[in-house]
N, C-alpha and C positions, 0 to 999 in steps of 0.2 A: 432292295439295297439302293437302287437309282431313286429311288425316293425317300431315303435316307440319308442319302449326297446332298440332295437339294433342298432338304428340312434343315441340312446342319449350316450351313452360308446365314441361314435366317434366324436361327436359336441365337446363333454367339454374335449376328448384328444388333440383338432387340435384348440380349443379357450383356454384353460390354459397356454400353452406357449406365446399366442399371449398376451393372460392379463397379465403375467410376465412379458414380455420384456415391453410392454405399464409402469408399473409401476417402472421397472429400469430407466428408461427415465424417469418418472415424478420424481420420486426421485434425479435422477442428475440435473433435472433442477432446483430443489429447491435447491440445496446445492452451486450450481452456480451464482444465481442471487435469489434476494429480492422481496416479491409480490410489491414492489416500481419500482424496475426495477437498482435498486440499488446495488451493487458488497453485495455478501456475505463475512462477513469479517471470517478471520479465526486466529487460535491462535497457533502460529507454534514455535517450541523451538529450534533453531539453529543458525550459523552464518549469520550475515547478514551485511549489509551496513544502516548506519544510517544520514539521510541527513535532518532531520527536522532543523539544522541549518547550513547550505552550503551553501556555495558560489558558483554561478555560473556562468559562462562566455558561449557568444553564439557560436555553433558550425561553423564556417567560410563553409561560402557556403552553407549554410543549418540556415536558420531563424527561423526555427521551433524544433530545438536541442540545448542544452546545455551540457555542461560538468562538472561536480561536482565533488566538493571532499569532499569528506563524511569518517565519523565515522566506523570503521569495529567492531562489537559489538557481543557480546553470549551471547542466554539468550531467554525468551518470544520476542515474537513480533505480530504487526499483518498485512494479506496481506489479499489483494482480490484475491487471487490464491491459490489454493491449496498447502500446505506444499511443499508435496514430489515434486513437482513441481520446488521448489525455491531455493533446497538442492546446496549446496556450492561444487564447483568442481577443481580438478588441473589437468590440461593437459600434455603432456607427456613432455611440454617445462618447467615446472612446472609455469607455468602461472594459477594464482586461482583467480574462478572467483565467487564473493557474486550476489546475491540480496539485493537492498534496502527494506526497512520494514519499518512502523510506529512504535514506539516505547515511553514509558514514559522517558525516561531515562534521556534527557536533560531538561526536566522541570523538572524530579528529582534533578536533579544538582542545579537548579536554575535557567535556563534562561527563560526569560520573553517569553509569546506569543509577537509579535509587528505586529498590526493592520494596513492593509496599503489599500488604498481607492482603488475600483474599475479604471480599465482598466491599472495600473502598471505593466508591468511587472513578471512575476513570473514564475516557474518550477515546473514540476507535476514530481516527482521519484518513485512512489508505484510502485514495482514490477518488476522496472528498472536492467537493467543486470549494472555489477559495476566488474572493473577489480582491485585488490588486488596491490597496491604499494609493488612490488618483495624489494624496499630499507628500506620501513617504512608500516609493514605488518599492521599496526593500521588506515592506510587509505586507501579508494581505491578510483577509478574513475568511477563515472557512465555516465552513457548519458541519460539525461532527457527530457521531452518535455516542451516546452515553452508554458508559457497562455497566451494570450491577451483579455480574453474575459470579458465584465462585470458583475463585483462583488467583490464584499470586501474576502480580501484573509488574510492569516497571516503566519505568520515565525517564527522559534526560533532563526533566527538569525540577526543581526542589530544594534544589543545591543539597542534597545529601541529607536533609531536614525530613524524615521522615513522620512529622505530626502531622506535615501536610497532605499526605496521603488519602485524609478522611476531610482533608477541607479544602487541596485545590484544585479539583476539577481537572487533573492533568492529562495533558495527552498521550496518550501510553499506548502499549501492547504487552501482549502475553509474554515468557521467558522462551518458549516454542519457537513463540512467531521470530520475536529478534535476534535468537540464534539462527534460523532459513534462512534469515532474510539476510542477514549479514555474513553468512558462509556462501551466498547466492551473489552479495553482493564484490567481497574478499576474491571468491574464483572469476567473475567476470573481468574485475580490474587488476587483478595479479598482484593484490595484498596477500601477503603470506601473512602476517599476526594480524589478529581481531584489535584494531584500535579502541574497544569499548574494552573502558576499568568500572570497577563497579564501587560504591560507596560502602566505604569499612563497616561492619558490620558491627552491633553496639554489643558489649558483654554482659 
């Protein structure tokens, strides 16, 4: 038993550390990703690049890139990366560079959602690095990925024109994504009604 005194001082000094670092780990992976498997969204207060209604062109020689030009915005937003991660930067050429972010702002404005059918075209930018127009600091340029994949997607931009679905390269997301993100973003800021309207639907 006196040597079972003195084994136990030394089990729980050489397993405490071990159960601490096990629990830093579990705690980062939750903060990381969703028990869905779903990006964790986060609510980050800085410069960012705003492209929920951009227009996009495909990058030449690369079908799976686009190039955007997007809104350069301050203020709330929300990303699936961490903040300090995302933070806006100028180089010594003074070249400055954003991230895009989801954002309410242009359905605050007023522009419609526009609902476009599966397997069109469209551009994923959450998270996307975006270079700052050195001429017109109100816009920048991202580089986005293209979707092909099926499923109904939507855009703030279009103006409610849905032919352009199959021909403008829009910067979109899923109906999923911009319901989270905008119930994510509504609870943070303590909006109570969803400012996105949706474009009337054709009979």
């Amino acid at each position: 038993m006196r040597c079972l005194k003195s084994i136990k001082p030394a089990i729980v000094s050489c397993i405490l550390p071990i159960l601490a670092v096990l629990a830093v780990t579990f705690a980062y992976a939750q903060t990381t990703t969703s028990t869905a498997g779903s990006p964790t969204m986060y609510l980050c207060r800085h410069q960012f690049a705003l492209c929920t209604s951009a227009i996009c062109v495909p990058m030449p020689g690369d079908p799976t890139k686009a190039i955007c030009s997007c809104d350069v915005e301050d203020g709330p937003s929300m990303s699936s990366q961490p903040c300090d991660s995302l933070n806006s930067t100028t180089d010594a050429n003074g070249i400055r560079t954003v991230y895009s972010a989801y954002s309410l702002l242009q359905a605050q404005a007023g522009l419609k959602g526009m609902k476009c059918p599966s397997g069109t075209p469209w551009t994923w930018c959450l998270n996307k690095v975006c270079t700052v127009d050195h001429s017109n600091p109100a816009k920048a340029v991202c580089t986005c990925d293209v979707v092909r994949t099926p499923g109904e997607w939507m855009t703030l931009g279009g103006n409610c024109d849905t032919s352009t679905c199959a021909t403008g390269y829009w910067s979109g997301a899923t109906i999923p994504d911009v319901d989270s993100g905008s119930v994510f973003l509504m609870k943070g800021l303590g909006i109570a009604k969803s400012p996105l309207q949706w474009c009337p639907v054709a009979p």
